[in-house]
C-alpha positions as CSV (number, residue, x, y, z in Angstrom):
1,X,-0.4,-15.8,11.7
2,X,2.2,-18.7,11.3
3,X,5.2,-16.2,12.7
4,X,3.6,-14.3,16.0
5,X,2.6,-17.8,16.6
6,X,5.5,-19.4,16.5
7,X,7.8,-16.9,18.0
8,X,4.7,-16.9,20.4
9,X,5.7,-20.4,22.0
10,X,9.8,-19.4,21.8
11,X,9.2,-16.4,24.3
12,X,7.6,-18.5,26.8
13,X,10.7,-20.8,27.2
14,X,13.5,-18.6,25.8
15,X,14.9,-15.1,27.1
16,X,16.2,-14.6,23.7
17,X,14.6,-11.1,22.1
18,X,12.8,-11.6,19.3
19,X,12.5,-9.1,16.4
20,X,9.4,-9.8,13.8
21,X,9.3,-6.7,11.0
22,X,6.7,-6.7,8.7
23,X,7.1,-3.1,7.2
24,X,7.6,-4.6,3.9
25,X,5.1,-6.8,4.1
26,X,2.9,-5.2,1.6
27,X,0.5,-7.5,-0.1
28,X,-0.1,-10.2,2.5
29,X,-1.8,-13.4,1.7
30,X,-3.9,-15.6,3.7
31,X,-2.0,-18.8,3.9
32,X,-4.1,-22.2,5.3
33,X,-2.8,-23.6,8.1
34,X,0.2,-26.3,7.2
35,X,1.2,-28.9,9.1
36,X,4.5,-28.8,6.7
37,X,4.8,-25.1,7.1
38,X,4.8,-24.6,10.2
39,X,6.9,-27.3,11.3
40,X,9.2,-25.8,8.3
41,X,9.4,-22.6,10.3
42,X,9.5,-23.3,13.9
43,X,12.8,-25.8,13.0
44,X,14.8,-22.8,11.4
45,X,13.1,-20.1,13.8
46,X,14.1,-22.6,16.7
47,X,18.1,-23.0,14.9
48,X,18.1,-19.6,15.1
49,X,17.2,-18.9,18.9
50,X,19.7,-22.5,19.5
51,X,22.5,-20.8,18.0
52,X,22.0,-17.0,18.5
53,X,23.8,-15.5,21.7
54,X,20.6,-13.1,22.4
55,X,18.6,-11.5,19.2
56,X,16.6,-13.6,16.7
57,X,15.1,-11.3,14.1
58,X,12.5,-12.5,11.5
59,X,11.3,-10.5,8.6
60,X,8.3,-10.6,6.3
61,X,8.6,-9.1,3.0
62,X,5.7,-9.6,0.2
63,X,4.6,-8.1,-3.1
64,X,3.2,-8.8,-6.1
65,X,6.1,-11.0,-7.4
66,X,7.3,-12.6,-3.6
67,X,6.7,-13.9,-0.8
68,X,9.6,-13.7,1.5
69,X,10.6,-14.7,5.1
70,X,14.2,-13.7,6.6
71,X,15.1,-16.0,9.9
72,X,18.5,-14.1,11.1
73,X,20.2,-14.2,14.4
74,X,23.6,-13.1,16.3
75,X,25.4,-16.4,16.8
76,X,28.5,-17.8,15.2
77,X,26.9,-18.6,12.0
78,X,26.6,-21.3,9.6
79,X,30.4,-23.1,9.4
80,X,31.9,-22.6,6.2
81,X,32.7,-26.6,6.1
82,X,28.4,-27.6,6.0
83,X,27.5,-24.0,4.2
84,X,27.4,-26.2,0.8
85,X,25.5,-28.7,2.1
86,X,23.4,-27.7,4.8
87,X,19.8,-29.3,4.4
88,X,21.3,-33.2,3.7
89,X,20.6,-35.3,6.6
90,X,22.8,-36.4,9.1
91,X,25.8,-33.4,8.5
92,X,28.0,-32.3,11.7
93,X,30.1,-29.3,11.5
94,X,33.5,-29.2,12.9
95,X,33.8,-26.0,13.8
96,X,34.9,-24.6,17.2
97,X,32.7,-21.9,17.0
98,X,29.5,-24.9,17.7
99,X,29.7,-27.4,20.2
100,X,30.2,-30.6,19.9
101,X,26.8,-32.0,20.5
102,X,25.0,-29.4,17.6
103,X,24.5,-30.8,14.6
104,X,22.0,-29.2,12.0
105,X,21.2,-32.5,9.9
106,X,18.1,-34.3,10.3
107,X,15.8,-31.4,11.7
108,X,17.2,-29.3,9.0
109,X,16.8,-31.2,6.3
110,X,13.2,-32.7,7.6
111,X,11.8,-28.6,7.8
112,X,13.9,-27.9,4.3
113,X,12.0,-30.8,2.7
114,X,8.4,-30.2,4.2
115,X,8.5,-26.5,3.2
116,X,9.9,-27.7,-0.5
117,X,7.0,-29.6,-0.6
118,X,5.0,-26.4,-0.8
119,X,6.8,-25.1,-3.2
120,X,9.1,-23.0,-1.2
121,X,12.4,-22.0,-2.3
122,X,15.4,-21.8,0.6
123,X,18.9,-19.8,1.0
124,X,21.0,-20.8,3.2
125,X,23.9,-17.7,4.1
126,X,26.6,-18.2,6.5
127,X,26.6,-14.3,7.7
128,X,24.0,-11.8,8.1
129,X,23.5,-8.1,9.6
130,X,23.3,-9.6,12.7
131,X,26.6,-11.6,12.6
132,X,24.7,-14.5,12.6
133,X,23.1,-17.3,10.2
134,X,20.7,-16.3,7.4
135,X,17.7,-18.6,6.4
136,X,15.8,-17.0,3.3
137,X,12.3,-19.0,2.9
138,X,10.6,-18.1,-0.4
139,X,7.3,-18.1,-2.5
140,X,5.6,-16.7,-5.5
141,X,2.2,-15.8,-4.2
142,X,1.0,-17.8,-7.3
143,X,1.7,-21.1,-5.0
144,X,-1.2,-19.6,-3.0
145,X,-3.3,-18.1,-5.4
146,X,-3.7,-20.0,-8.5
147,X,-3.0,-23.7,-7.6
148,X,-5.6,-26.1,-6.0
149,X,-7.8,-24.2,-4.0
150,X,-7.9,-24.9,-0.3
151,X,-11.7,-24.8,1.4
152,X,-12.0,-25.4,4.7
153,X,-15.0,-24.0,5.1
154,X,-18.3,-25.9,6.2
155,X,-20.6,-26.3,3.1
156,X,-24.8,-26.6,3.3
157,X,-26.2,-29.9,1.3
158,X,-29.4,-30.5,1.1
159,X,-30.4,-33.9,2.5
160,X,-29.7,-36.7,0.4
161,X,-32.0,-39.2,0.2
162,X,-31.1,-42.8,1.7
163,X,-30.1,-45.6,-0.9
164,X,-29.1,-42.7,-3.0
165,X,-25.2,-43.3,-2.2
166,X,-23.8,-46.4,-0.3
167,X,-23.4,-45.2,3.3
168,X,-19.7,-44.4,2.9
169,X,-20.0,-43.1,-1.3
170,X,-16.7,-41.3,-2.3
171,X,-17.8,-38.3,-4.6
172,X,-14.7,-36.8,-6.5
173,X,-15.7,-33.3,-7.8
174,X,-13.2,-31.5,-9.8
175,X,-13.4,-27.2,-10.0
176,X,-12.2,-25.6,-12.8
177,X,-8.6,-24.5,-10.7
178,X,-9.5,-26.5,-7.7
179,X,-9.8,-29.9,-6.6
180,X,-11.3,-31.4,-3.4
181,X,-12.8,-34.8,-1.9
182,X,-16.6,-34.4,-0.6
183,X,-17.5,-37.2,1.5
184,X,-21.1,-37.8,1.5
185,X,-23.5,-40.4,3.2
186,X,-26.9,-41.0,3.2
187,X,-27.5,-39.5,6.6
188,X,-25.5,-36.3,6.1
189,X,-27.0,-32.6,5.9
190,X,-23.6,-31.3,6.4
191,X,-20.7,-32.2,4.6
192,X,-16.9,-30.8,4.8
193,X,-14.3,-30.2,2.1
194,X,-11.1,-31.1,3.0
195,X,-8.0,-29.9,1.0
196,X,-5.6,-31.2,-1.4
197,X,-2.3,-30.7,-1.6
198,X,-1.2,-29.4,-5.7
C-alpha cells in the first residue's frame, strides 16, 4: 500500500502524528507500483509533515466514480500570495507565517507533474479542518481499470527454437485494451512483460 508505506518511512524520522482514515475507502483498487506515484505522494505527504506543527492526517476515499486521497495538516497553511500558483516551479512565498528558507516550487511542481502524468487531478486549498494546507489528489478508477493493462507477472513460453528470432528479436504484441513489449531470445524459456505507460 503506497500510503502506510510512505507514512511508514516519515514515523521513523519524524515525531509528527500521523492520521491515515480509510473508512471511506470503499471500493479499493490495486494500483502497480509507480515510480511517479509514489514520489507524487511522499513530496506532498512530506510538505505536509515540513509545515504541520504536530498532526498530518491523510484520507482515502474511493467508489465507483473516485478515487481520492486528502493530504491535510495543522501548520500555517498555503499563503494566500502562491495559493494561485502553487505547482509552477521556482515560487517563494512571502509570508511571515513560513520561513524564509521554505519555498514549495521545484519539489512541488516535480510531484504535481509526475502524478499528472498518471492522469491525476490536484486541489490545492489554503485551509483545512486541521488549520492547515489541503492537497486533494484525484482519479477515476477508469485510469486503472480500463487503460493499458499493467502485467508484471512472470509468463511461461515454451522454448523457442534457436535461429527462430535474432538473439535480441523485439516482439510487439498488441491486446485488445492492453499493450506490452515481450522480449524474446533464442535461449529464453522465460520471458517478462514489462508495462506501458497509456
Amino acid at each position: 500500500d503506497y500510503i502506510n508505506e510512505i507514512v511508514k518511512s516519515f514515523e521513523e524520522i519524524s515525531r509528527k502524528k500521523f492520521i491515515v482514515n480509510h473508512d471511506q475507502n470503499s471500493n479499493p483498487i490495486h494500483i502497480t507500483k509507480s515510480i511517479e506515484i509514489v514520489y507524487g505522494l511522499r513530496n506532498f505527504i512530506g510538505n505536509a509533515v515540513k509545515f504541520s506543527k504536530s498532526r498530518v492526517k491523510i484520507e482515502l476515499k474511493s467508489d465507483e466514480k473516485n478515487i481520492e486521497i486528502k493530504i491535510l495538516d495543522d501548520g500555517p497553511g498555503i499563503p494566500e500570495d502562491i495559493i494561485k500558483i502553487i505547482g509552477e516551479p521556482y515560487i517563494k512565498s512571502k509570508s511571515k507565517e513560513l520561513s524564509s528558507n521554505s519555498g514549495l516550487g521545484l519539489g512541488t511542481f516535480l510531484g504535481k507533474t509526475l502524478l499528472e502524468r498518471k492522469n491525476a487531478k490536484l486541489l490545492f486549498r489554503r485551509k483545512s479542518e486541521l488549520g492547515g494546507a489541503l492537497v486533494i489528489v484525484s482519479w477515476s478508477p477508469r485510469d486503472f481499470t480500463n487503460s493499458w493493462w499493467t502485467i508484471l507477472t512472470t509468463c511461461s513460453l515454451p522454448v523457442i527454437p534457436p535461429g527462430a528470432f535474432s538473439s535480441r528479436a523485439l516482439v510487439s504484441i498488441r491486446l485488445l485494451k492492453s499493450r506490452a513489449n515481450l522480449t524474446l531470445t533464442s535461449d529464453w524459456r522465460r520471458a517478462r512483460w514489462i508495462s506501458l505507460t497509456s
